[in-house]
N, C-alpha and C positions, 0 to 999 in steps of 0.2 A: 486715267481715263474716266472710267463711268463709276453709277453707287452699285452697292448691293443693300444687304438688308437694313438700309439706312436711306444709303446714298451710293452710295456708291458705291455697285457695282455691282453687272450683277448686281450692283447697286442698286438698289432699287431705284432706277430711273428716277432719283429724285431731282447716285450719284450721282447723281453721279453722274444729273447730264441729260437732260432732254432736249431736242431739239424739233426743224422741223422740215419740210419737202420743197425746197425752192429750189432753180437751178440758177445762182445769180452769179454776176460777172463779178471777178476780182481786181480789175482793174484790165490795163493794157499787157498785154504779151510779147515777144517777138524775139528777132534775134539781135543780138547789139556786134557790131563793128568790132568792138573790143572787149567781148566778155569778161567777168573779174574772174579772175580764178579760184578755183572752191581749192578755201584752206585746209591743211593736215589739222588734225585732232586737238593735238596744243593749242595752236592758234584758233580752231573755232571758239575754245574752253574758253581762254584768252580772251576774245572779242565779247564772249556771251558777258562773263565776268566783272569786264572791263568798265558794263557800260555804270554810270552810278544811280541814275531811277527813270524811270519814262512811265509816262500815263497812255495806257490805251482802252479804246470802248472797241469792243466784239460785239459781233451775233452769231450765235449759233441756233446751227438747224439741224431739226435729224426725224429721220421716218423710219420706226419697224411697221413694220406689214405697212397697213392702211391707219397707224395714229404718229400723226405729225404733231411735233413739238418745236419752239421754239423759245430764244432767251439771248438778252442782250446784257453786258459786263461792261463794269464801268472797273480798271483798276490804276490802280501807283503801284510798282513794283522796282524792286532793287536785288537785280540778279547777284550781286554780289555778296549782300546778305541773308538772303532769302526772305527781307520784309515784306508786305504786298498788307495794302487795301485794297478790297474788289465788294463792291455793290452787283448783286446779282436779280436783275426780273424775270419772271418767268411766274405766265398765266397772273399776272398784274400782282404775285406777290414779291416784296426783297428779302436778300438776304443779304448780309456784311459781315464777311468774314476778315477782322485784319490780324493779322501775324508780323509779331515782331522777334527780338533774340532769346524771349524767353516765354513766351505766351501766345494763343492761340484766340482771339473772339469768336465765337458766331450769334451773330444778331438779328434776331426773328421777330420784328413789328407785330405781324399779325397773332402768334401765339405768346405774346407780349412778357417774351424769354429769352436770356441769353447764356454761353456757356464758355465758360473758360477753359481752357485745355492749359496746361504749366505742362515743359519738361521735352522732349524731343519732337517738338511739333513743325521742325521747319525742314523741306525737303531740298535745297539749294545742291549739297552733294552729289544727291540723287539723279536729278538734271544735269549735271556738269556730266557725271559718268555717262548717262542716256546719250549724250548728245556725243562724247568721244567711241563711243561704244557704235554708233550708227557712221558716224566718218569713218572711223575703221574699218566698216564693214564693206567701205565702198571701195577700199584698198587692196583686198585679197579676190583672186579668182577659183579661194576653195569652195568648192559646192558642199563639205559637211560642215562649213563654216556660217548658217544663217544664222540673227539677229532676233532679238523678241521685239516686237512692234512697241512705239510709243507713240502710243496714242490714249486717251484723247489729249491732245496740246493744254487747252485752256478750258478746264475744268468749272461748270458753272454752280459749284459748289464746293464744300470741303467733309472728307470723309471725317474730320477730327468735330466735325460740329453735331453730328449723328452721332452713329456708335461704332468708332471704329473695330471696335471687340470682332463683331461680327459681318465689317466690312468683306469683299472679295471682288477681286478684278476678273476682267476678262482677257483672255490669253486667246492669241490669235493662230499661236505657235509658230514654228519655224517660218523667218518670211528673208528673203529676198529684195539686196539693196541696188539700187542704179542709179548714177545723177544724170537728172536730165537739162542740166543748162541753167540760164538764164530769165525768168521775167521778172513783172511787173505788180505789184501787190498795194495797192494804196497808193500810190506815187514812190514807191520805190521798190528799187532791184532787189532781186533775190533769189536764191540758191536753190532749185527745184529740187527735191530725190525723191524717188518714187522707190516704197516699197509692195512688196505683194508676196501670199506665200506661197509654201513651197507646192510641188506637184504632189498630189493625194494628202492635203493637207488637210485634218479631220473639219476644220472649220477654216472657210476662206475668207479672206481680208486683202482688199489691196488700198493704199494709206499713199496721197499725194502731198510730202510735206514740203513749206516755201520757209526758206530761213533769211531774214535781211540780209544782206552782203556787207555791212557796214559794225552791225553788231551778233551779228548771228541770233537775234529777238528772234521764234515760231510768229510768222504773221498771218497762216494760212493752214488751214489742213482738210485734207478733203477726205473722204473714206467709203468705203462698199464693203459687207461683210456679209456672210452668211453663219449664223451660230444656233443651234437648236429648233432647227427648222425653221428660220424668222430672217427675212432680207431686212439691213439695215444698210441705211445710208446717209451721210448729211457731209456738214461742213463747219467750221469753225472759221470765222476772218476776221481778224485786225482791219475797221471801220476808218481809225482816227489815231496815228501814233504820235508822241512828240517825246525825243529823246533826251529833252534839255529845256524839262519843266522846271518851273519854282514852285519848291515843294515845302511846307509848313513839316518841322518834325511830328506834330502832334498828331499828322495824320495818319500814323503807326501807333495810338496809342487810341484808347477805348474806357469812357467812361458811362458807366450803364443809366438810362434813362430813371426817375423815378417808377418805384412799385412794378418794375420790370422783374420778375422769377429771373436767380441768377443760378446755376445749377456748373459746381465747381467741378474739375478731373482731373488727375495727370496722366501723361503720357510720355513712357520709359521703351525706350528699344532694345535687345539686345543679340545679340551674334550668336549666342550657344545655349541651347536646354539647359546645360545646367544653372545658368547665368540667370535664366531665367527663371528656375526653379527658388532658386537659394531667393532673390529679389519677391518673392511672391508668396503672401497670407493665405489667400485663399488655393481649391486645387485648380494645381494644370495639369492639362488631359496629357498622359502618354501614348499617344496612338501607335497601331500596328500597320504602318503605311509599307506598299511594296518596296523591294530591297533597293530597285534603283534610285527609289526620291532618298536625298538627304537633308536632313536640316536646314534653314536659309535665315531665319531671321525670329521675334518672337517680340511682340506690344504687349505691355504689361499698364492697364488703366484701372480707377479705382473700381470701375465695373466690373474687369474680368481682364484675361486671357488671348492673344492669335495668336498661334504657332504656322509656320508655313514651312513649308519641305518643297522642293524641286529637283527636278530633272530635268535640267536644259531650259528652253523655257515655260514648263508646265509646271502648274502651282499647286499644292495642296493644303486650301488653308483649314484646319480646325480651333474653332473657338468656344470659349466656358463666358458666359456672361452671368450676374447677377439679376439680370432686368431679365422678368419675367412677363412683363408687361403686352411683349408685342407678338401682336396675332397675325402669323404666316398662311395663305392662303395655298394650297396644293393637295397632294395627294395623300391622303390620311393610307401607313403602312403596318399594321402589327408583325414584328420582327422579331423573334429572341427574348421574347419577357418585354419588348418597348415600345412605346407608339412613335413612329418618325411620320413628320413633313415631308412630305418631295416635291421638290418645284426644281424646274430650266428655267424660271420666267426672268433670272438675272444673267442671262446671256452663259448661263453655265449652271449645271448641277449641284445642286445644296440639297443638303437636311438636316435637318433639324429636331429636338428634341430636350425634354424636360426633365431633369431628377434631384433631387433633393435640394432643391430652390432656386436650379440653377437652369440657364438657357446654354444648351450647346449646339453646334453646327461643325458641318464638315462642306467644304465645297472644292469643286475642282473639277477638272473635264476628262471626267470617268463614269463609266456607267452606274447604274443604280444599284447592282448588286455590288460591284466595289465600295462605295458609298456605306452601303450597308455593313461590310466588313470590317470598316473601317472605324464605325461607328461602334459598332458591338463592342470593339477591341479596346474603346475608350470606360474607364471604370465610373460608378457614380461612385460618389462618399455617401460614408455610410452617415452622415448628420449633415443639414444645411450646413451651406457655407459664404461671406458674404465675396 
């Protein structure tokens, strides 16, 4: 979905996604004679998989409070490998990010830079799972069985072209899956499900997503949310699809402009702390997270560090970055010998903090004394480190 203290998410609205306050029509609606039948899991996987590239232009709109944003997407995409070129506008500037089987672009005209990500940059997996993970959920009638939202669809940015380090998503928590039918999205049919979450659910979201019937492409998604006191609301739509483009290979591949700043990275994933410990020069933080989150995943870049730990769907992400560069706006906290950042303003709880050369964060939808706990229990090194 969105950025954090980049982009995305929590992203900092860059992620990770701004939009704006329109309420516009998606096409025709209705009921058809002969509905298609919404496929089992395999088969959506299947379809999505299947297809081999299609070019489509969005716009996305979205409103917190009273500041509307919007942004339109131009991409080539190939669900089956996870390649994708996407041109992104928003506020008259672009971005072009293309991904192919081994490398990551992001291409910034205006800041006349670009940056390479090498190594596990491509999320193809991750959406196959999303997507069997939400048909599934519309197969069972247990109530301790809700879903983590996925959303947002179509991302008008990429978290790998910021600083993933110290990325963080927003969680909607526990939500509630329903299909509602059949309509219309661009000139073609598609799979309505309407998700929304649960009752007393700390932060509320309900998510109307439309999936083509032919390839199961996201063509549509709409959304309402409440998170940190702040109403958000917008949409995401597929303008112009074509599923049987003539597509140039070259257009997965990226050659940088002259006297463009080229700013190299990698980006390594791994399954287990230690995994992730043994792969890694610089420190990474052992935090003292409550006994219910366990471990979930852990990015290893040449900048730093993100560990994440869950429980169900609630995330807790802490990150060690080397860039000390960037200046977080919020709530200055003296704590235990440290000075911490506080800000909600990425749709979720962060903080933030400096020591021995290094940028660290914690973020997650916990209060500020947990936060703080959490933080403390993280050690500095006793000498920089890169």
């Amino acid at each position: 979905m969105f950025h954090g203290p980049s982009t995305s998410t929590r992203r900092r609205l860059s992620v990770v996604v701004a939009l704006a306050v329109l309420v516009l029509s998606a096409g025709c609606s209705g009921v058809f004679d002969d509905e298609p039948e919404l496929p089992d899991a395999d088969e959506a996987v299947e379809q999505f998989s299947s297809v081999g590239v299609y070019n489509a232009t969005l716009v996305t709109e979205q409103t917190i409070d009273n500041e509307s944003v919007e942004a339109t997407i131009e991409q080539t995409v190939r669900p089956g490998t996870g390649e994708r070129y996407q041109v992104v506008v928003q506020n008259g500037n672009r971005t072009t990010t293309i991904v192919n089987n081994t490398t990551t672009w992001v291409y910034r005209p205006a800041r006349n830079e670009a940056t390479r990500i090498e190594g596990d940059t491509q999320q193809r997996s991750g959406q196959e799972e999303n997507l069997r993970k939400l048909i599934d959920s519309l197969e069972t009638d247990d109530s301790d069985s809700p879903v983590a939202p996925i959303a947002p669809l179509f991302g008008t940015g990429s978290t790998a072209g910021e600083d993933p380090v110290t990325a963080v998503n927003f969680s909607a928590g526990p939500m509630r899956t329903s299909y509602q039918g059949v309509e219309t999205v661009s000139g073609r049919d598609t799979h309505v499900i309407r998700m929304e979450s649960v009752e007393d659910a700390e932060n509320e979201m309900s998510q109307t997503l439309y999936y083509d019937v032919e390839y199961f492409v996201p063509l549509k998604a709409e959304y309402e949310m409440t998170a940190g006191g702040r109403e958000i609301r917008g949409q995401r739509r597929v303008e112009r699809v074509d599923f049987s483009p003539a597509v140039d290979e070259s257009v997965f591949e990226f050659d940088p402009p002259e006297n463009v700043t080229v700013r190299t990275t990698r980006l390594d994933r791994f399954e287990s702390y230690d995994e992730l410990a043994r792969a890694s020069d610089g420190h990474v933080p052992d935090p003292a997270v409550p006994d219910s989150f366990e471990f979930d995943s852990g990015v290893r870049t040449e900048q730093g560090v993100t560990l994440r730990y869950s429980e169900g769907v609630t995330t807790i992400a802490v990150s060690r970055s080397s860039r000390t560069d960037r200046e977080v706006d919020g709530e200055r906290i003296e704590s235990r010998g440290r000075t911490y950042t506080f800000t909600d303003r990425y749709r979720t709880n962060a903080l933030y903090w400096q020591c021995s050369g290094n940028s660290y964060s914690v973020s997650a939808e916990l209060d500020r004394d947990a936060l703080l706990d959490i933080g403390a229990s993280v050690e500095c090194p006793a000498t920089p480190e890169g």
